[in-house]
C-alpha positions as CSV (number, residue, x, y, z in Angstrom):
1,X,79.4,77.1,100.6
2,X,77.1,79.1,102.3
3,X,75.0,82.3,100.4
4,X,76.2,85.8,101.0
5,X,73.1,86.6,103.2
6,X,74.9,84.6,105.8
7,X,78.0,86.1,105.9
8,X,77.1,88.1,109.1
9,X,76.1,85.1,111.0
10,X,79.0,82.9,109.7
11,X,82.2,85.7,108.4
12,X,84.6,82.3,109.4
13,X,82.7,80.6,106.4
14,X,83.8,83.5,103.4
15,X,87.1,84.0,102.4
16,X,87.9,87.9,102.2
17,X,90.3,89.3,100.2
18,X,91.9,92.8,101.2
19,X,93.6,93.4,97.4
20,X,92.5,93.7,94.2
21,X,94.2,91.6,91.4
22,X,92.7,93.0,87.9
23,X,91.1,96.6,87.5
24,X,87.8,96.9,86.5
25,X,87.7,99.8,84.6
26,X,90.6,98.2,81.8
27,X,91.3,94.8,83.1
28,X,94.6,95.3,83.9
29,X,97.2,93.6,86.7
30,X,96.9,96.0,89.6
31,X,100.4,96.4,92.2
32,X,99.7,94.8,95.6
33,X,100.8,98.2,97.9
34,X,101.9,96.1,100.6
35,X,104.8,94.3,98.6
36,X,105.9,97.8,97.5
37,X,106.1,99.0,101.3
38,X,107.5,96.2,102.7
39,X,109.8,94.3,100.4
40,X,112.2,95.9,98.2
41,X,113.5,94.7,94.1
42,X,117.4,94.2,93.8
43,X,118.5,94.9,90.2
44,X,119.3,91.0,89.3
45,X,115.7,90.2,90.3
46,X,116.4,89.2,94.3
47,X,113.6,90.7,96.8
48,X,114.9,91.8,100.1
49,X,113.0,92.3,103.2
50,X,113.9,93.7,107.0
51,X,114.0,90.8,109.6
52,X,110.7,89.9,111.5
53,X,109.9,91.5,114.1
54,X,112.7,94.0,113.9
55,X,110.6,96.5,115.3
56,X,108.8,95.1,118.1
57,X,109.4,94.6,121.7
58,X,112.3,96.6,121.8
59,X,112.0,97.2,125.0
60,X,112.7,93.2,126.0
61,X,115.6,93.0,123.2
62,X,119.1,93.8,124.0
63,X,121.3,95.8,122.2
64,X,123.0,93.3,120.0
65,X,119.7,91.9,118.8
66,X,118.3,95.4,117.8
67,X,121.2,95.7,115.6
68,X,120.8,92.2,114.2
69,X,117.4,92.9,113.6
70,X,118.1,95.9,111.2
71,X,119.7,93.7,108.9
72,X,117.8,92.9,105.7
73,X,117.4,88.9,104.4
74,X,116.8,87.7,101.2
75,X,113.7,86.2,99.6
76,X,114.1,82.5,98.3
77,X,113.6,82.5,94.6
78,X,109.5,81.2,95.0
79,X,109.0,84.1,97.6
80,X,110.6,86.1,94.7
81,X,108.4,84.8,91.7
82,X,105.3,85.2,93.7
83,X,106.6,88.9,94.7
84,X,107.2,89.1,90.6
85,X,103.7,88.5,90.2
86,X,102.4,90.8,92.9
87,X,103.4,93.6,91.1
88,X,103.3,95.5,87.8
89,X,106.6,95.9,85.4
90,X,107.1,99.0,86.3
91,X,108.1,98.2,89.9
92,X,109.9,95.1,88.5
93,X,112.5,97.7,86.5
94,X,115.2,98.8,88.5
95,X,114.9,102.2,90.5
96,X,117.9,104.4,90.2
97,X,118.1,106.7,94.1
98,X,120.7,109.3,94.6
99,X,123.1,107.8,97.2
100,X,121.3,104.6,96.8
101,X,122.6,102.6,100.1
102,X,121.7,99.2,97.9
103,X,123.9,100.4,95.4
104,X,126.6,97.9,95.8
105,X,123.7,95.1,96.2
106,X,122.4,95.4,92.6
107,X,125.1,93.3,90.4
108,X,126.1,89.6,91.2
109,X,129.8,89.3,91.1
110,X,130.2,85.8,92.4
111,X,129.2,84.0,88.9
112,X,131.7,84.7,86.0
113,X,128.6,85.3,83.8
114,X,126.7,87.8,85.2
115,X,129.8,89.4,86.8
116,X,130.4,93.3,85.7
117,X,134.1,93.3,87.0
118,X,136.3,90.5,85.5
119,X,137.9,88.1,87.6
């Protein structure tokens, strides 16, 4: 690896990293803000995230993918884990909205065991 002097002649050489994992003040995690803007926590522990690309080139879509493309996906469960560890508990604790549009989202009722409603 190549000194920091050179990092001007060679930047393809350093690895950059645009976050900050610990504080250095207390040592503490710090949250990753781009997790918090562009993913979002269900309350079972899920991450959901708008489709790619679901807002560019509208222009060259047609109208049935635009609509598609407002859907939301889920994260697989190591997506999930490594979103876990991107941010702090408090974003991991469920957020309670006024006329929260996930609202029906936030229990699993398809296993008997975490169900709310019996079956």
């Amino acid at each position: 690896m190549l000194p920091q002097v050179y990092y001007h002649l060679f930047p393809h050489c350093f690895k950059i990293c645009h976050f900050t994992k610990w504080s250095l003040k207390k040592g503490k995690r710090k949250t990753v803000k781009a997790v918090v803007s562009r993913f979002y926590r269900l309350g079972w522990g899920a991450w959901i995230r708008p489709m790619v690309g679901h807002s560019k080139r509208h222009w060259s879509k047609t109208a049935k993918r635009k609509i598609r493309g407002e859907k939301h996906v889920f994260c697989n469960a190591t997506q999930s884990t490594l979103l876990d560890k991107m941010v702090t508990k408090y974003w991991r604790k469920r957020r309670f909205y006024v006329d929260d549009i996930y609202e029906s989202y936030h229990q699993r009722e398809e296993y008997p065991s975490s169900a709310v409603k019996p079956h």
